[in-house]
C-alpha positions as CSV (number, residue, x, y, z in Angstrom):
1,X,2.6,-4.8,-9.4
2,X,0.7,-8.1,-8.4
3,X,4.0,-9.3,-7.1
4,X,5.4,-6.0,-5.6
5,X,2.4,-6.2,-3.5
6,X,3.4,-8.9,-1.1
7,X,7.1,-8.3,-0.7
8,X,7.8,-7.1,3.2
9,X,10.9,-6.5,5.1
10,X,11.6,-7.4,9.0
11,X,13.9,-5.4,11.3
12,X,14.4,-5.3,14.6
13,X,16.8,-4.1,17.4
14,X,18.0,-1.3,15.6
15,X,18.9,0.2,18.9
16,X,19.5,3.8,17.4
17,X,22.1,3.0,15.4
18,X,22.4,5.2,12.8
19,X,24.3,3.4,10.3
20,X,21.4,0.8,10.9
21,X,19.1,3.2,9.9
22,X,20.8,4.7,6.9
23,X,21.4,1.4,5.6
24,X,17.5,0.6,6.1
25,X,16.3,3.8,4.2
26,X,19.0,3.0,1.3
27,X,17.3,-0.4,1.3
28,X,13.7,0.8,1.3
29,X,14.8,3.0,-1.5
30,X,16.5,0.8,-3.6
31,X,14.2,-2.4,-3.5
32,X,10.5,-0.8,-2.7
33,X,9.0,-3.9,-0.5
34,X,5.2,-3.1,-0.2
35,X,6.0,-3.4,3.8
36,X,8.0,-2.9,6.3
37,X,7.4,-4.4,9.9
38,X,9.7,-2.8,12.5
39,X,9.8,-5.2,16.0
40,X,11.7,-2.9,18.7
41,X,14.0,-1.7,20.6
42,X,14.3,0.8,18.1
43,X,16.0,4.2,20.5
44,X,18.6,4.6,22.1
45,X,19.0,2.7,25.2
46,X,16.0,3.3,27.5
47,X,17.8,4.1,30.6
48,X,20.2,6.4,28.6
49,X,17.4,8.2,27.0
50,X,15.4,8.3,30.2
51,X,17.9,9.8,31.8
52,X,18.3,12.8,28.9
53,X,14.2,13.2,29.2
54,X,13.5,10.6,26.5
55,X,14.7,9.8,23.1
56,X,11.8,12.9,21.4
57,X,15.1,14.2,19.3
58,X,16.4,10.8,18.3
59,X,12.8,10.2,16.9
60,X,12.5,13.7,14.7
61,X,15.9,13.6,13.5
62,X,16.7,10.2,12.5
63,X,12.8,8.3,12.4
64,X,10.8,10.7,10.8
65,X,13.5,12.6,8.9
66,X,14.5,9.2,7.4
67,X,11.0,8.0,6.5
68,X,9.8,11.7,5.3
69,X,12.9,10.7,3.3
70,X,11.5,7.6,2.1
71,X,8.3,8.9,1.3
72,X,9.7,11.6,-0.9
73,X,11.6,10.1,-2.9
74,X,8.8,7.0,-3.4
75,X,5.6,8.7,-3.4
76,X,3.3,6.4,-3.9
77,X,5.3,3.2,-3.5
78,X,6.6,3.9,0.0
79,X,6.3,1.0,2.0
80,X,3.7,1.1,4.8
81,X,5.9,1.1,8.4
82,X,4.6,-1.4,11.4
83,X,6.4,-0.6,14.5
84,X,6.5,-1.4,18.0
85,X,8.5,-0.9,20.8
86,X,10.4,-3.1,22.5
87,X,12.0,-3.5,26.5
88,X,14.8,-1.2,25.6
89,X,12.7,1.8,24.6
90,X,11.4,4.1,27.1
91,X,7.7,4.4,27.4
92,X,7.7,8.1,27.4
93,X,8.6,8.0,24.1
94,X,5.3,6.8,23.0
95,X,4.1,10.7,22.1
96,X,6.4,10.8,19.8
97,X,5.8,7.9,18.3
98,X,2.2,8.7,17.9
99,X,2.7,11.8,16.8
100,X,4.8,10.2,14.0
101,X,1.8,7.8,12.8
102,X,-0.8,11.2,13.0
103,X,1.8,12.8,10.7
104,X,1.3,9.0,8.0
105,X,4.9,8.2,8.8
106,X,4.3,4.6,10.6
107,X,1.6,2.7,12.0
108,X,2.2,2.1,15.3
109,X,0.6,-1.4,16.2
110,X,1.1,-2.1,20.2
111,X,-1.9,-3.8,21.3
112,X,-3.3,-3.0,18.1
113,X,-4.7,-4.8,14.9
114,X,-4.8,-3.3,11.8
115,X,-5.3,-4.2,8.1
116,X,-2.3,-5.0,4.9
117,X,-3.4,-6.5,1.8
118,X,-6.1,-8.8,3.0
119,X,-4.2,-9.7,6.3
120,X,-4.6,-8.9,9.9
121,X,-1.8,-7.6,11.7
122,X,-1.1,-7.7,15.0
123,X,1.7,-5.5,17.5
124,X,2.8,-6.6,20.9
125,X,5.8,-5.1,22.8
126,X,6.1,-6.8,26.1
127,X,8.9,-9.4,27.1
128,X,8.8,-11.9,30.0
129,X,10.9,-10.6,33.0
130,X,14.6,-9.8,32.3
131,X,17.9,-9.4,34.2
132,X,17.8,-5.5,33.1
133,X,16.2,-2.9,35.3
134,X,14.2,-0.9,32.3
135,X,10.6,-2.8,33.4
136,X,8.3,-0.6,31.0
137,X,7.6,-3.0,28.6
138,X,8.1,-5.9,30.6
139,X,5.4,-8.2,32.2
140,X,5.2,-11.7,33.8
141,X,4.7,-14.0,30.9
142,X,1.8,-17.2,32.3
143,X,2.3,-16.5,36.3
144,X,4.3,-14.5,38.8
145,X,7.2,-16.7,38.1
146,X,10.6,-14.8,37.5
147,X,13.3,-16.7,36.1
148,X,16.7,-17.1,38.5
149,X,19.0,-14.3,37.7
150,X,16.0,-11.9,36.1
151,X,14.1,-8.7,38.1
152,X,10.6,-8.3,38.6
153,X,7.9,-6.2,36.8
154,X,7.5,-4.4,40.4
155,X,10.6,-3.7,40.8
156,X,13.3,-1.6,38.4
157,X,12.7,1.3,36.6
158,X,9.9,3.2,35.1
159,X,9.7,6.4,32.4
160,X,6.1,6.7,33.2
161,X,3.7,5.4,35.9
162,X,1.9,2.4,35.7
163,X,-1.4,0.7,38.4
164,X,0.3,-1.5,40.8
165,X,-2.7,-3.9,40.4
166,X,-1.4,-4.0,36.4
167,X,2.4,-4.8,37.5
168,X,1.5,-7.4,39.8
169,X,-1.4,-9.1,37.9
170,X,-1.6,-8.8,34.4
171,X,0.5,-11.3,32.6
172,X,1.3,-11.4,28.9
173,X,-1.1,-14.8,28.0
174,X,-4.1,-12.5,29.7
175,X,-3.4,-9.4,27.1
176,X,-2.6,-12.0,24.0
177,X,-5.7,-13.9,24.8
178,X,-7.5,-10.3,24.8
179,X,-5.5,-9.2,21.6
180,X,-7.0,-11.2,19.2
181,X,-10.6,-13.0,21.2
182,X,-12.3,-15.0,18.8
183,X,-10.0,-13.8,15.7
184,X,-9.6,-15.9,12.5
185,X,-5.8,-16.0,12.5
186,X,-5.3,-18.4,9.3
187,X,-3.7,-15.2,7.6
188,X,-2.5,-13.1,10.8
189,X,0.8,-11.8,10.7
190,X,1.8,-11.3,14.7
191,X,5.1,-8.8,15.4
192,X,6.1,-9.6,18.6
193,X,9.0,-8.2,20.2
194,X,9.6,-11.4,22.3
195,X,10.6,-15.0,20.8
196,X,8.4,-17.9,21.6
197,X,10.1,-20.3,24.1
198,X,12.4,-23.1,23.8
199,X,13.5,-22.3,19.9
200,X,15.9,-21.2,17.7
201,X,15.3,-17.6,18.0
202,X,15.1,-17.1,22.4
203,X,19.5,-18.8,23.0
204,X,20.6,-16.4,25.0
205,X,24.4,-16.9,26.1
206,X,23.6,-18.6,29.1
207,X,25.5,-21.6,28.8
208,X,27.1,-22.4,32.3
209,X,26.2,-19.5,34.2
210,X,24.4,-19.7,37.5
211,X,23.1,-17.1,40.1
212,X,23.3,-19.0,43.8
213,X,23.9,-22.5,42.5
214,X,21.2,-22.1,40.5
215,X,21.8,-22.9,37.1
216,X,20.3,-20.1,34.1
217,X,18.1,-21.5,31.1
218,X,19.7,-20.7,28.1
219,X,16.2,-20.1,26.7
220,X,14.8,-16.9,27.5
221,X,11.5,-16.2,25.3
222,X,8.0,-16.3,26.5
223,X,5.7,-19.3,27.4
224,X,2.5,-17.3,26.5
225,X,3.7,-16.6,23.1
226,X,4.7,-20.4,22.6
227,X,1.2,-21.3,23.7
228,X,-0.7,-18.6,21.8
229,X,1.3,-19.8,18.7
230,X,0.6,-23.7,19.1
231,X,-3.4,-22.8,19.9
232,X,-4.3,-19.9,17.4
233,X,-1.5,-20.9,14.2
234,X,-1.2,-17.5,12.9
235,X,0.1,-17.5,9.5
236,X,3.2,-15.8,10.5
237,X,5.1,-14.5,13.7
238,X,7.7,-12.1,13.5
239,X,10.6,-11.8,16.6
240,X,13.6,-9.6,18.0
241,X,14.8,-9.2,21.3
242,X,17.6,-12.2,21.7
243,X,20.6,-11.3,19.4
244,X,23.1,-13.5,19.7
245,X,20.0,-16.8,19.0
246,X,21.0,-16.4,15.1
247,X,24.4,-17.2,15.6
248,X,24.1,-20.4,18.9
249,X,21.7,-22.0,17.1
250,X,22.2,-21.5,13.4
251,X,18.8,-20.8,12.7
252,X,16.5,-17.7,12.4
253,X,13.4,-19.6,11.6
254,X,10.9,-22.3,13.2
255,X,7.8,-23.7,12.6
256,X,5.3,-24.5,15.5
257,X,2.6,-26.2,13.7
258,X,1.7,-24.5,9.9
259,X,3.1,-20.8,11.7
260,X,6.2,-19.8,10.0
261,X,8.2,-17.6,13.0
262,X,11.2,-15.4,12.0
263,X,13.8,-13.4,13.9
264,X,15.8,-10.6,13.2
265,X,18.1,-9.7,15.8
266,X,22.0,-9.7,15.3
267,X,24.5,-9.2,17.8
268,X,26.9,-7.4,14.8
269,X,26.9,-4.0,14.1
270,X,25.7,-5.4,10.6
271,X,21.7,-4.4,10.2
272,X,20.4,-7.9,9.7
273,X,17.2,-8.3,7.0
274,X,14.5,-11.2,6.5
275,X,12.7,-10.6,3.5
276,X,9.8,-12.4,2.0
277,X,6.4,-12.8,0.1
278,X,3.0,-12.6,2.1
279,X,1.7,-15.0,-0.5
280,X,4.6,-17.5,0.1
281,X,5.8,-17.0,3.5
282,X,8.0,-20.2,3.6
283,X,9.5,-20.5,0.1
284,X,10.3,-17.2,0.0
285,X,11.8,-16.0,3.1
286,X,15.5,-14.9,3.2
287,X,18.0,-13.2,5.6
288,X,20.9,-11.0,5.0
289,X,23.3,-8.8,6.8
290,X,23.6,-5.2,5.3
């Protein structure tokens, strides 16, 4: 039991796949992990859903049927569930994603820290400005900078209002900073939508292309999260939002300092795994395609 304790699971860009999702409730079912940690883009696609009045059915039929699922047939050795959102998934949806951790299904972790086994655990959605009009989970990353070829946080899309003072000032160092304050992070685990910048896990297929003679960077993750990982060294940082990294750069790890960082995106229509041990983060960290 000692060991079954610290086995967890990542997933991440599930994008409302449901052959992603069967395949992760057979999973949880089959090898009981103590944890899962779940790092968005979860729905159907934000701008699709938005359209339709949110993604509310997706959620009852296919999240919480699946993990009411899970729970019954585990009982007592369900996994606790981690989740955030990611840029994808519509804001509106957040009701129903409460509503799902008020019924036990999930915790939902945004902005959030909350307690597993001795370890603090952290959730943040946003990602630095992208090329893709969906802005409510987006914010500038360490200033008003937008990267050539990508749309501002005041401009695109929204599923539900937000202050104009927010969109224009806010930047995603300011909420990390007020995240986790004066924190002892030495056994934080931190699941972050966004990769940290300029690794293995933020390659985006950028090789080549420019917009107005202007070439694009190929890396795409957030500055703030680089810098919050080299200053704080949480024990662990878990990543989604660039799938094709995995396969440019070989690699779904990195190590900034003593923080392990793992991704989980996949650009197949295979649901791609990491597993490991809380107690052994490095030795024991594996991914698979399922």
């Amino acid at each position: 039991m000692v060991e079954r304790d610290s086995e967890c699971i990542f997933v991440t860009d599930l994008h409302g796949s449901p052959h992603r999702y069967e395949t992760l409730f057979r999973l949880l079912v089959t090898e009981r992990p103590r944890a899962l940690f779940m790092g968005g883009d979860l729905l159907p696609s934000g701008l699709t859903a938005l359209a339709q009045a949110g993604a509310g059915g997706f959620i009852e039929e296919t999240l919480c049927t699946g993990f009411r699922r899970v729970r019954s047939e585990l009982g007592d050795e369900a996994p606790e569930v981690f989740l955030i959102l990611g840029n994808d998934d519509g804001r509106m949806d957040e009701e129903a994603i409460r509503a799902g951790e008020e019924e036990g299904l999930w915790h939902y972790i945004h902005g959030r820290r909350v307690e597993f086994e001795g370890h603090p655990v952290y959730g943040y959605a946003y990602v630095p400005p992208t090329p893709f009009m969906l802005k409510d989970w987006e914010r500038y990353d360490v200033s008003r900078f937008v990267d050539v070829g990508c749309i501002s946080p005041e401009k695109g899309q929204r599923s539900v209002p937000m202050p104009p003072n927010e969109i224009r000032y806010e930047t995603i160092a300011n909420d990390l900073e007020r995240l986790t304050g004066e924190d002892d992070l030495e056994r934080a685990v931190m699941l972050f939508h966004t990769p940290p910048y300029q690794t293995a896990l933020d390659r985006a297929a950028l090789d080549g292309k420019m917009v107005d003679n202007v070439p694009l960077d190929p890396h795409v993750g957030s500055i703030a999260v680089r810098r919050f990982i080299e200053s704080q060294q949480p024990m662990l940082t878990l990543h989604g939002h660039i799938h094709e990294s995995a396969r440019i750069t070989g690699s779904w790890q990195e190590r900034i300092g003593r923080t392990i960082c793992l991704g989980a995106a996949h650009d197949g229509p295979e649901l791609a795994v990491v597993s490991f041990r809380l107690g052994d983060v490095g030795g024991t960290a594996e991914r698979r395609l399922v």
